[in-house]
N, CA, C and O atoms as CSV, one atom per row, in Angstrom:
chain,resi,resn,atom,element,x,y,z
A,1,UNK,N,N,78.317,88.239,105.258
A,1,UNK,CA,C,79.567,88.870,105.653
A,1,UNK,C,C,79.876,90.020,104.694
A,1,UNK,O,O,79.516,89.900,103.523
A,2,UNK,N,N,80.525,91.146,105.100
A,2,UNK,CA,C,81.113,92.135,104.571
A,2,UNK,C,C,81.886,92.124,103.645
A,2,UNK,O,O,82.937,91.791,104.192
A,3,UNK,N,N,82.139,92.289,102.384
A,3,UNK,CA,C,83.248,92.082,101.753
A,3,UNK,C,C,84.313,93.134,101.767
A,3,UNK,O,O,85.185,93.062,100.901
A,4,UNK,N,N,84.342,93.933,102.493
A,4,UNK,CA,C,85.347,95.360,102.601
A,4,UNK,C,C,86.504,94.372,103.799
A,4,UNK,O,O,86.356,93.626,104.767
A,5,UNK,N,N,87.508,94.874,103.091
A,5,UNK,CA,C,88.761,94.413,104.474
A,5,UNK,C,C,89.032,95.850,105.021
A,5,UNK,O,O,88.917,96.808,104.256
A,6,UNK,N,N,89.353,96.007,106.193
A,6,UNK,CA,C,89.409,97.372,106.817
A,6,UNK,C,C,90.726,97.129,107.760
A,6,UNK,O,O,90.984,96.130,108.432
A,7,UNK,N,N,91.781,98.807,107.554
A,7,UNK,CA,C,92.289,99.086,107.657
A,7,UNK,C,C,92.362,100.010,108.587
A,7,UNK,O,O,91.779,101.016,108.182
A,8,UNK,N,N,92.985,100.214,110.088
A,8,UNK,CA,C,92.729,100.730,110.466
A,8,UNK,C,C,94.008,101.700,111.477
A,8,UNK,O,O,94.162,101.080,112.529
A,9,UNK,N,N,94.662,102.622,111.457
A,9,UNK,CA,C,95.814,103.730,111.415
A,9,UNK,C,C,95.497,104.438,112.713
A,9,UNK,O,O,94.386,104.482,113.240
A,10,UNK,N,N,96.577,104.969,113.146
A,10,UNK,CA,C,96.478,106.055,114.428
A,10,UNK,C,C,96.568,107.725,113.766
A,10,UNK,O,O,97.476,108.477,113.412
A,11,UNK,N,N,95.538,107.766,113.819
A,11,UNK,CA,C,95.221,109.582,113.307
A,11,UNK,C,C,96.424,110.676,114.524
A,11,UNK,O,O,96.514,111.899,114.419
A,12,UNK,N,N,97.007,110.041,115.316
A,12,UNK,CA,C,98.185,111.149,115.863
A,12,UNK,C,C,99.479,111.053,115.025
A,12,UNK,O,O,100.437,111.773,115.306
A,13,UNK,N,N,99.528,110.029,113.828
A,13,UNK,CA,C,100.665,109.786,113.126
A,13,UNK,C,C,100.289,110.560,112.069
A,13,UNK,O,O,99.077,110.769,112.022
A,14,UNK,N,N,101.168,111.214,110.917
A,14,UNK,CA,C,101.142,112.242,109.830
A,14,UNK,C,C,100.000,111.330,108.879
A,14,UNK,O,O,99.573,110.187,109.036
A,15,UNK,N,N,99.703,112.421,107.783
A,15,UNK,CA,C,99.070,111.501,106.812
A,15,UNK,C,C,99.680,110.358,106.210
A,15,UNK,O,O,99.395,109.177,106.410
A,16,UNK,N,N,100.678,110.906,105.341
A,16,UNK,CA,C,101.930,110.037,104.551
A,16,UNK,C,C,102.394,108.545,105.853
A,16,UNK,O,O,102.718,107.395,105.559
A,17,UNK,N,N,102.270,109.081,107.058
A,17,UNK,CA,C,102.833,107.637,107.627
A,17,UNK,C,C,101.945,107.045,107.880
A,17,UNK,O,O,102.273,105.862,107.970
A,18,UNK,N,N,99.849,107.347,108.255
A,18,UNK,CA,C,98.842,106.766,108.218
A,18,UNK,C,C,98.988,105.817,107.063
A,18,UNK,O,O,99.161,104.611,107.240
A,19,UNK,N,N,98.903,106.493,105.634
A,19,UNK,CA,C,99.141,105.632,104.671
A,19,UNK,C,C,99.344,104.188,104.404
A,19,UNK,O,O,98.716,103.164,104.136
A,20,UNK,N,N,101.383,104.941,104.761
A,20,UNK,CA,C,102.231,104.044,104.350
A,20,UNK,C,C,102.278,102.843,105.733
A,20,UNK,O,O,102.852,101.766,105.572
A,21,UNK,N,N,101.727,103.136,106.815
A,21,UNK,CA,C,101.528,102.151,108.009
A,21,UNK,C,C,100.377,100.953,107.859
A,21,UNK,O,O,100.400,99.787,108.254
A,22,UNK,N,N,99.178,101.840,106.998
A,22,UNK,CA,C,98.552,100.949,106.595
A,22,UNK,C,C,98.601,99.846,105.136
A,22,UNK,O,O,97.995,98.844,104.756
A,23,UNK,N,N,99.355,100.447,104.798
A,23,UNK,CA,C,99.802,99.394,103.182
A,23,UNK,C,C,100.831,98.164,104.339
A,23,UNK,O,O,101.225,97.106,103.847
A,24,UNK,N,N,101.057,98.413,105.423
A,24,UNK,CA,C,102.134,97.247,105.660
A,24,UNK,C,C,101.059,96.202,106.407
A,24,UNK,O,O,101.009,94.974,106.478
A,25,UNK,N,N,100.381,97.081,106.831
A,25,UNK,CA,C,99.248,96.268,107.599
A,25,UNK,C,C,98.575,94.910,106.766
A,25,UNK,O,O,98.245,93.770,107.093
A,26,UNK,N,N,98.571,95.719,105.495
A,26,UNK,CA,C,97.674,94.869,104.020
A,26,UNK,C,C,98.550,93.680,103.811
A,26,UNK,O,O,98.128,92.553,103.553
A,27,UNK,N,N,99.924,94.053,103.955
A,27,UNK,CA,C,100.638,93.232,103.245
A,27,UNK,C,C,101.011,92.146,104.104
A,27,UNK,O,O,101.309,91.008,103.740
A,28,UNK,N,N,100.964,92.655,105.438
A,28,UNK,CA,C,100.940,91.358,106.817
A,28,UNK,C,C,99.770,90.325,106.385
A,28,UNK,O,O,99.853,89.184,105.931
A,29,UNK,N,N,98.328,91.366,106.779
A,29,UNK,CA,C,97.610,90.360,106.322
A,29,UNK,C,C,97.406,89.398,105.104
A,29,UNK,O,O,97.067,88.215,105.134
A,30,UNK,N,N,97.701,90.209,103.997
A,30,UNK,CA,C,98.123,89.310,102.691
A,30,UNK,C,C,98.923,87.894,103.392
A,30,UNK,O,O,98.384,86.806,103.186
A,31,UNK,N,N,99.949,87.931,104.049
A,31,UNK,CA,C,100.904,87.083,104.205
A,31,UNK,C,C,100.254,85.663,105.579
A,31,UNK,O,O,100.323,84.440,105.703
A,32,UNK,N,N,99.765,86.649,106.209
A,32,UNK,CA,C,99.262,86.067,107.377
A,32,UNK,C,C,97.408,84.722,107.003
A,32,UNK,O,O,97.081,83.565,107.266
A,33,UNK,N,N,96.845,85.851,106.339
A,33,UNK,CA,C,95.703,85.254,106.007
A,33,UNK,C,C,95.684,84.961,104.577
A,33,UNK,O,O,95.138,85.886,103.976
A,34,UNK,N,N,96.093,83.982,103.772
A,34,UNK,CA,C,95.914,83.938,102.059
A,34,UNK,C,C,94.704,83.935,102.205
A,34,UNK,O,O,94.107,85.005,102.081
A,35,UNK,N,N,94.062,82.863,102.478
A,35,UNK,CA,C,92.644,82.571,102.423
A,35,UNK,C,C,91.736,83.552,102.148
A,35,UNK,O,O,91.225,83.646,101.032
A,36,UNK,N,N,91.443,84.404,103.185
A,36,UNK,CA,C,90.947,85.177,103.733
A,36,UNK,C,C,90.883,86.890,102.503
A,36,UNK,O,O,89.999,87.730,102.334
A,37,UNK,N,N,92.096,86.746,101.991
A,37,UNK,CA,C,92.617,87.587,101.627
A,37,UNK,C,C,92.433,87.496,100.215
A,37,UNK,O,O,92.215,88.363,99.368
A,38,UNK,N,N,92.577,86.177,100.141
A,38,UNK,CA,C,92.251,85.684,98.287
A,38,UNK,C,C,90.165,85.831,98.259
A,38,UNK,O,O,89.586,85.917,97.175
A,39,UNK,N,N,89.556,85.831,99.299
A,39,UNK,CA,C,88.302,85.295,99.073
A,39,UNK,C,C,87.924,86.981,99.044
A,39,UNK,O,O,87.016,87.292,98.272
A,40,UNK,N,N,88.539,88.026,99.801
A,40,UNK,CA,C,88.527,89.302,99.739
A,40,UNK,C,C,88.668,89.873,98.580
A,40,UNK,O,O,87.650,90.482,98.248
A,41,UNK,N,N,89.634,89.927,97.732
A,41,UNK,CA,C,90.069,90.316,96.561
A,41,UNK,C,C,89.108,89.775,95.771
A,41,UNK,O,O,88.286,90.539,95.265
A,42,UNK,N,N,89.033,88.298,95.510
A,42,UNK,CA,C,87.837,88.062,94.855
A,42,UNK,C,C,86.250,88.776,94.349
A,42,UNK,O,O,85.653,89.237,93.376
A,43,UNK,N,N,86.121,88.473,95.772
A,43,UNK,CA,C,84.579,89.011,95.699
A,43,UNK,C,C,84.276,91.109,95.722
A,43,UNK,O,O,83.410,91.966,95.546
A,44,UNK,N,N,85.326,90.972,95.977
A,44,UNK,CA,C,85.201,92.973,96.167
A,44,UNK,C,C,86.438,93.770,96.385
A,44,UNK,O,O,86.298,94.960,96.106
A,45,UNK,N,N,87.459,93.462,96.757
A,45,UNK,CA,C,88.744,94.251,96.607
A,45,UNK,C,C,88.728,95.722,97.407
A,45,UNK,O,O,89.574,96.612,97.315
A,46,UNK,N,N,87.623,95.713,98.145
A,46,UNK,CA,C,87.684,97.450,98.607
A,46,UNK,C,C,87.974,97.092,100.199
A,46,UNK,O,O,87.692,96.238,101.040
A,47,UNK,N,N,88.800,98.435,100.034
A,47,UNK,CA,C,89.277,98.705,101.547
A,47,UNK,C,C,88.502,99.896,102.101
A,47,UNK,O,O,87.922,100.757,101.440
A,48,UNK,N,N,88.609,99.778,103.682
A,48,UNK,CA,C,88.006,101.114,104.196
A,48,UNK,C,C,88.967,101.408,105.495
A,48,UNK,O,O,88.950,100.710,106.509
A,49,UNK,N,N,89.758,102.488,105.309
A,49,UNK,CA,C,90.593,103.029,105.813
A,49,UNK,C,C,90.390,104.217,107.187
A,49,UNK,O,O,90.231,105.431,107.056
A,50,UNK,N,N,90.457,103.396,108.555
A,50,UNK,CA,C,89.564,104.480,109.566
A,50,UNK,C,C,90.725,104.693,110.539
A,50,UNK,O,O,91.856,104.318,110.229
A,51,UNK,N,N,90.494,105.232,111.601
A,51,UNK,CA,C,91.547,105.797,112.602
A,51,UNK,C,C,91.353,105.760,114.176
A,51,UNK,O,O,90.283,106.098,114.681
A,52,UNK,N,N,92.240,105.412,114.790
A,52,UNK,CA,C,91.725,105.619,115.874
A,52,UNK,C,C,93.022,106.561,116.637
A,52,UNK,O,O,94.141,106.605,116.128
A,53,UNK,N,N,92.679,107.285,117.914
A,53,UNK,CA,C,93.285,108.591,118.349
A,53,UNK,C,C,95.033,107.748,118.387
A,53,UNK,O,O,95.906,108.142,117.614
A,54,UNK,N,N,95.263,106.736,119.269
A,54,UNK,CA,C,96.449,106.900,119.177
A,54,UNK,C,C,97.090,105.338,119.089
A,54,UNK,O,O,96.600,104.536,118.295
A,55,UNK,N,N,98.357,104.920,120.068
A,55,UNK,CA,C,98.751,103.719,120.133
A,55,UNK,C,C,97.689,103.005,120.796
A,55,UNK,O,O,97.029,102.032,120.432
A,56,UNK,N,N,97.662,103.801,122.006
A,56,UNK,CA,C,96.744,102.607,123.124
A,56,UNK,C,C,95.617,102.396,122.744
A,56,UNK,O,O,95.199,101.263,122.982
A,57,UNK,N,N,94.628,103.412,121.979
A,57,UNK,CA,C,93.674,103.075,121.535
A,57,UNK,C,C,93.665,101.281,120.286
A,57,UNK,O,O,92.942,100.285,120.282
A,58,UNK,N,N,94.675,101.650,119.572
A,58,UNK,CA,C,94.909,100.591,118.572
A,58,UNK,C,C,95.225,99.070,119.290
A,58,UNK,O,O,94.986,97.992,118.747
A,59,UNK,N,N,95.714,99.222,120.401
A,59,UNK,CA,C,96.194,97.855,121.282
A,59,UNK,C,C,94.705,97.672,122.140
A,59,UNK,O,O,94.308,96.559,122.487
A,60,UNK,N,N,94.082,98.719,122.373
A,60,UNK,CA,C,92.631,98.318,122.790
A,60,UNK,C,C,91.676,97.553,121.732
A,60,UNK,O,O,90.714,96.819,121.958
A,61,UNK,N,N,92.381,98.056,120.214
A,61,UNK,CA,C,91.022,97.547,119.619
A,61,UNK,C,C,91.423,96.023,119.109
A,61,UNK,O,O,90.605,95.147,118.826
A,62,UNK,N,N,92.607,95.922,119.064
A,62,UNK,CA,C,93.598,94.664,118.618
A,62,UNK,C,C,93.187,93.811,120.033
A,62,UNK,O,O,92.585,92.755,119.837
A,63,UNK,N,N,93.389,94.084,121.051
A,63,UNK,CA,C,92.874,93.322,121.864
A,63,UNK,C,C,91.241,92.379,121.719
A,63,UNK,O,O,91.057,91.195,121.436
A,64,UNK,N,N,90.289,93.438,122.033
A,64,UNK,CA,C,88.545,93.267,121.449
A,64,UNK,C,C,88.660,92.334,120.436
A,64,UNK,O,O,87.948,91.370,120.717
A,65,UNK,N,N,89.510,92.114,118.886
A,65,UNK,CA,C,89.549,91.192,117.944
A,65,UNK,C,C,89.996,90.141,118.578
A,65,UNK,O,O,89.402,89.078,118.395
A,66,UNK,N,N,91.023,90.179,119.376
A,66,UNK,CA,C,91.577,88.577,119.767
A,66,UNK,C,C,90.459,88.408,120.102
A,66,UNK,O,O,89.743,88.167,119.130
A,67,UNK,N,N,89.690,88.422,121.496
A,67,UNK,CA,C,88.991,88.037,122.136
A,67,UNK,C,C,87.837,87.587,121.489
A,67,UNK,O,O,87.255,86.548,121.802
A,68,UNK,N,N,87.388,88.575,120.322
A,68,UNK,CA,C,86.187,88.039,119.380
A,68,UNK,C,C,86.705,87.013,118.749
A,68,UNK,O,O,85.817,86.180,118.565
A,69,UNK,N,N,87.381,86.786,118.468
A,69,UNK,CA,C,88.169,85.541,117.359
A,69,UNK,C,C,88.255,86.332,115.890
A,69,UNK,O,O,88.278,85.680,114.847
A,70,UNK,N,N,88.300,87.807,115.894
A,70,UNK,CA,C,88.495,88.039,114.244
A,70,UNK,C,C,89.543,88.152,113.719
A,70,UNK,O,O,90.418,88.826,114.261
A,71,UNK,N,N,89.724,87.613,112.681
A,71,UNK,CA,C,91.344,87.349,112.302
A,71,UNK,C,C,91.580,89.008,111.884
A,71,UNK,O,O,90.776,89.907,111.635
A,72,UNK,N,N,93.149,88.958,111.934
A,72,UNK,CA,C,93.763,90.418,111.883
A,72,UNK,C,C,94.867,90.498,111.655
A,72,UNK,O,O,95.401,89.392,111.735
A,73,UNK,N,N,95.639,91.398,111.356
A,73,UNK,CA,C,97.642,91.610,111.321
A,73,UNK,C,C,97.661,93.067,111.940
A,73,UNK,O,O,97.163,94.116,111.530
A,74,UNK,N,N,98.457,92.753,113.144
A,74,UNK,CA,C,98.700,93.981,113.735
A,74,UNK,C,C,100.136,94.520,112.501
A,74,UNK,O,O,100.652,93.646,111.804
A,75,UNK,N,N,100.575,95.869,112.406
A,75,UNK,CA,C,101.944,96.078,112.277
A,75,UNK,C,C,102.870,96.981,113.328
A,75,UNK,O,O,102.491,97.964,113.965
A,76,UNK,N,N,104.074,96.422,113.329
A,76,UNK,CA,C,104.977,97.654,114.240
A,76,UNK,C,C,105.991,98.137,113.832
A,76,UNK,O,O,106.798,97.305,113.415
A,77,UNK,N,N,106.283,99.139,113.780
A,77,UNK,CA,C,107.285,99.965,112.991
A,77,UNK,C,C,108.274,100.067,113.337
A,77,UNK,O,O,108.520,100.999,114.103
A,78,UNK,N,N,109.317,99.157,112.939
A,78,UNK,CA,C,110.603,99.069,113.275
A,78,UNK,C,C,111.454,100.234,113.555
A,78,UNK,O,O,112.313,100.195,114.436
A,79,UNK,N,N,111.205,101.422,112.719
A,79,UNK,CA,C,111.488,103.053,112.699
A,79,UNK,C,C,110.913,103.849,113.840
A,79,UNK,O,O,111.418,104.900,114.236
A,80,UNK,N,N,109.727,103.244,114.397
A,80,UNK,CA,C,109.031,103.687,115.518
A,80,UNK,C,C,109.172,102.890,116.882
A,80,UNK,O,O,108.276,102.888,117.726
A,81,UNK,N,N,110.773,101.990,117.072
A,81,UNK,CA,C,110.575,101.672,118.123
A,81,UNK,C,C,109.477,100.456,118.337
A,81,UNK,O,O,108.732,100.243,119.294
A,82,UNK,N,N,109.607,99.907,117.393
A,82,UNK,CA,C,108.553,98.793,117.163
A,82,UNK,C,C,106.878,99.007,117.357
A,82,UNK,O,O,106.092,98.083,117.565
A,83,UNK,N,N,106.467,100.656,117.222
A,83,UNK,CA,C,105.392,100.947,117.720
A,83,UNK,C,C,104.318,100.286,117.310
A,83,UNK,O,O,104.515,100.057,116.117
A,84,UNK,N,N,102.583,99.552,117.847
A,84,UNK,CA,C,102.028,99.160,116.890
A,84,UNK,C,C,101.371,100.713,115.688
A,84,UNK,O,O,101.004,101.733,116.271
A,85,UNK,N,N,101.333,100.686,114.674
A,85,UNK,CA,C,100.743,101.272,114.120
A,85,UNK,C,C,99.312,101.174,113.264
A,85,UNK,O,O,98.453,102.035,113.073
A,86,UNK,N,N,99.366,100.298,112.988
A,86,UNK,CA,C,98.386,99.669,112.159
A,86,UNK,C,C,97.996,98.667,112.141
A,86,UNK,O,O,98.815,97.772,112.350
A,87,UNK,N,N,96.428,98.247,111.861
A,87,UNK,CA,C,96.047,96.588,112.236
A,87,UNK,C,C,94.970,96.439,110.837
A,87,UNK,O,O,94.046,97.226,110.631
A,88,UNK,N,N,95.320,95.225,109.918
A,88,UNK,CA,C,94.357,95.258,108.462
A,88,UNK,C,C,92.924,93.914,109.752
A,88,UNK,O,O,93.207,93.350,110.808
A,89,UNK,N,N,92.213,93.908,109.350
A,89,UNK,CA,C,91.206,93.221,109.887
A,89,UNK,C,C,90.177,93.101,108.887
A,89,UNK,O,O,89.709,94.014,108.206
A,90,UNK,N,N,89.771,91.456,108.865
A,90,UNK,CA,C,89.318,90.664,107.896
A,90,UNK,C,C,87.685,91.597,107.861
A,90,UNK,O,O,87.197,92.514,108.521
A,91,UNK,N,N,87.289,90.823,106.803
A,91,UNK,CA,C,85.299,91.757,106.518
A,91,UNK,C,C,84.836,91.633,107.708
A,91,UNK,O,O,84.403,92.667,108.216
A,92,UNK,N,N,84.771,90.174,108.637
A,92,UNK,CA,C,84.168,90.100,109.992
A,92,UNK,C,C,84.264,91.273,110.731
A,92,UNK,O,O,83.400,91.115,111.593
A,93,UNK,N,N,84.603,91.973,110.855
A,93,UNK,CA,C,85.170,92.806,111.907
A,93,UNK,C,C,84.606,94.319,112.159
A,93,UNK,O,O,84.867,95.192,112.987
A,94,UNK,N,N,83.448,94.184,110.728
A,94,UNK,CA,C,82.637,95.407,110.346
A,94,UNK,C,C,81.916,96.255,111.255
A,94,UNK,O,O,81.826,97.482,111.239
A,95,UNK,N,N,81.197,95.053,112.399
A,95,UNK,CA,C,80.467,95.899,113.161
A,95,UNK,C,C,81.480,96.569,114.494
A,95,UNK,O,O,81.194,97.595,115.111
A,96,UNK,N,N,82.281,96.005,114.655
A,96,UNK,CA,C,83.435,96.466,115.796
A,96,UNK,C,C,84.060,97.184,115.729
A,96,UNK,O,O,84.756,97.482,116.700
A,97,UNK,N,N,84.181,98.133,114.033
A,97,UNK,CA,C,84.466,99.250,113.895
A,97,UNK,C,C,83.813,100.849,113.306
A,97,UNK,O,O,84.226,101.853,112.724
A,98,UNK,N,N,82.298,100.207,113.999
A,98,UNK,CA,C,82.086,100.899,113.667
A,98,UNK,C,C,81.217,102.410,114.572
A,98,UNK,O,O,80.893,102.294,115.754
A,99,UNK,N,N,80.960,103.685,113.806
A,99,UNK,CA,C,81.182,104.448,114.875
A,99,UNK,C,C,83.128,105.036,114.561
A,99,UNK,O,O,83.401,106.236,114.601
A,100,UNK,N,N,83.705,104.469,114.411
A,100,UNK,CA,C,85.289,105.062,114.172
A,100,UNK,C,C,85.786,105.913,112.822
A,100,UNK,O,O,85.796,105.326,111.741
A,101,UNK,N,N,86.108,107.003,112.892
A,101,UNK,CA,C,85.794,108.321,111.694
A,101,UNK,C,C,87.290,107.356,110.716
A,101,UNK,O,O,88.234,106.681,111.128
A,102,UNK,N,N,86.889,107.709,109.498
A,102,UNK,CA,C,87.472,107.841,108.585
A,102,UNK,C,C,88.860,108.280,109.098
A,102,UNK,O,O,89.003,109.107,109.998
A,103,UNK,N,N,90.016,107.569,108.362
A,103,UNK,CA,C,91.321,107.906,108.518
A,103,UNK,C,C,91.740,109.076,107.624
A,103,UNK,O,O,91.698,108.887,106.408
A,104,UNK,N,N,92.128,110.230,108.076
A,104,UNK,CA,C,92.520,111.311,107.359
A,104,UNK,C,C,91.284,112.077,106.669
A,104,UNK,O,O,91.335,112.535,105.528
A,105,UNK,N,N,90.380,112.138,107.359
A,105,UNK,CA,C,88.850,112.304,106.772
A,105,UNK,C,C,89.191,113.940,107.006
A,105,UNK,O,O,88.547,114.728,106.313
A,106,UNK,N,N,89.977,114.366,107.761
A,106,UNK,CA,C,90.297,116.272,107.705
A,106,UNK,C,C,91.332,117.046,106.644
A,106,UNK,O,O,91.475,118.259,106.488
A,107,UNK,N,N,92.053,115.862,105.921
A,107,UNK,CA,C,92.873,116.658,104.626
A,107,UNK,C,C,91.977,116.789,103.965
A,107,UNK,O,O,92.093,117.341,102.870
């Protein structure tokens, strides 16, 4: 298994709110998965931070995880109308994202 937890943001949202959408994502999953999250930190602590075009794309890919069984924390932004913005997804989840560019990979 992968030891990277991955983070993953809607590139139509600013940089600063990619970011800060994805630190809430971390902190869901922190809350949601200890386990998961403690065995992460442990062994490697790195995140990889990618993007996808917009909302629906992100509820497409949040969907694909249920169905695989990979654990995850969607977030929704209370400021956005409860939009989802961001989803942290455990190391499993490596090959299902991949192919998906880097988040903010054009600043």
């Amino acid at each position: 298994m992968s030891s990277k937890l991955f983070l993953v943001t809607r590139s139509d949202l600013p940089f600063g709110q990619q970011a800060i959408q994805s630190a809430h994502a971390l902190r869901e999953f922190s809350e949601q998965h200890p386990d998961i999250d403690r065995m992460w930190y442990q062994e490697s602590n790195t995140l990889i931070l990618k993007a996808v075009k917009d909302e629906r794309a992100l509820l497409a890919l949040a969907e694909k995880l249920e169905t695989r069984g990979i654990q995850f924390s969607p977030f929704r932004e209370p400021d956005r109308n409860h939009e989802l913005t961001a989803i942290a997804i455990e190391p499993g989840g490596k090959k299902l994202l991949q192919g998906l560019p880097l988040a903010m990979a054009g600043a």
